[in-house]
N, C-alpha and C positions, 0 to 999 in steps of 0.2 A: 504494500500500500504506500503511494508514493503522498507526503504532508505538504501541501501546501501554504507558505507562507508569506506574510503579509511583502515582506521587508528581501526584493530579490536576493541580494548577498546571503539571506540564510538559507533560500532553496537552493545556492551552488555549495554552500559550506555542506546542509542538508544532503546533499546528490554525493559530495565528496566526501563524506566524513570514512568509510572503511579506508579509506587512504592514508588518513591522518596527517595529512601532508599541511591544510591550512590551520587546524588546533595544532601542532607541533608551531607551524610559525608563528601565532597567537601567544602559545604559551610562552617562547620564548623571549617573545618583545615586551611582551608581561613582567618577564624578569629585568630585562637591560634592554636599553637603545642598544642596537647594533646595525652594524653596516652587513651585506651580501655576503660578502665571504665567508664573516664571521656565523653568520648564520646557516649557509651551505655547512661549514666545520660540524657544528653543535648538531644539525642535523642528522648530518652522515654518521656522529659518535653515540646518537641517541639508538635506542632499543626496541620505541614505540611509536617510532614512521616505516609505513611499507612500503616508500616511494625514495628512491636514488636520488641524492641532494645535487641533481645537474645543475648546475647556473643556468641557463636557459629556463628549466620548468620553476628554479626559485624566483627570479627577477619576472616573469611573466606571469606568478603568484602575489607575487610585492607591488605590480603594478594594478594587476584586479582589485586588489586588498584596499588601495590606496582610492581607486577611483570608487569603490564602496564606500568611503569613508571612515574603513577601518584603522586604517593607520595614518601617519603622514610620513614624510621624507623632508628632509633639507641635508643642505651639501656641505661638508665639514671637509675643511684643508689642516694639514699638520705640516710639521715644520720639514718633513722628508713624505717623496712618494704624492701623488696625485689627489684628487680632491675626489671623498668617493662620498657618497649618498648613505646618511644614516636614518634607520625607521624607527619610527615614535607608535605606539599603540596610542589611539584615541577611547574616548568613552564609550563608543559604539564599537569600539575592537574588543573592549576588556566584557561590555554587553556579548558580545559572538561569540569570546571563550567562555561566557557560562553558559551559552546556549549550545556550544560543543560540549561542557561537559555534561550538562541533562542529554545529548543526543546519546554520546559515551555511557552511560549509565543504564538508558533503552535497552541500549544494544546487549550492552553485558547480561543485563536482568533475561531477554529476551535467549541468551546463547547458554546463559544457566537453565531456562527451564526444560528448554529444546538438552542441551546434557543429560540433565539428570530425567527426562522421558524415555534417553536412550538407553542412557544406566537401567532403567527401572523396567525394559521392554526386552535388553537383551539376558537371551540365555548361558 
């Protein structure tokens, strides 16, 4: 049964969430501002994304994210090395991580009972 919601950003988070690809960047900008790579990094180390932290599929997440108005960006220079783009979670970001963790939650509650029916059927 596919959930229709009010606010488009949650029916592609909705659509994506077995992926964990946009709660994984959610979560993380939750913790700290960070720039692309540093976010590629944290992803590829992390345990509970099933999506390969390509730069192409993260910066083409960062930019969906941003034009939902989930995040924002501005451009930060350091004293060495190029001026690279760091991401801010907004209030309607830190909103779509608790609405990925009620989706996360569904699903578990939903992938226990479907187990323990199997437990409970198998001989």
């Amino acid at each position: 049964m596919r959930i229709d919601y009010k606010e488009p950003n949650l029916n592609y988070i909705a659509a994506n969430i077995d992926k964990m690809l946009v709660p994984t960047l959610l979560f993380f900008l939750a913790k700290k501002h960070s720039h692309g790579y540093e976010l590629i990094q944290k992803i590829n180390e992390a345990d509970f994304c099933e999506v390969e932290a390509d730069p192409a599929t993260i910066y083409r997440n960062l930019r969906r994210m941003e034009e939902d108005g989930l995040i924002i960006s501005k451009w930060e220079t350091g004293l060495t090395g190029p001026a690279r783009r760091c991401y801010e979670l907004t209030s309607s970001g830190h909103e779509a991580l608790n609405f990925c963790v009620e989706l996360i939650n569904n699903k578990v509650e939903k992938m226990q009972i479907f187990l323990q029916k199997h437990q409970s059927s198998a001989i």
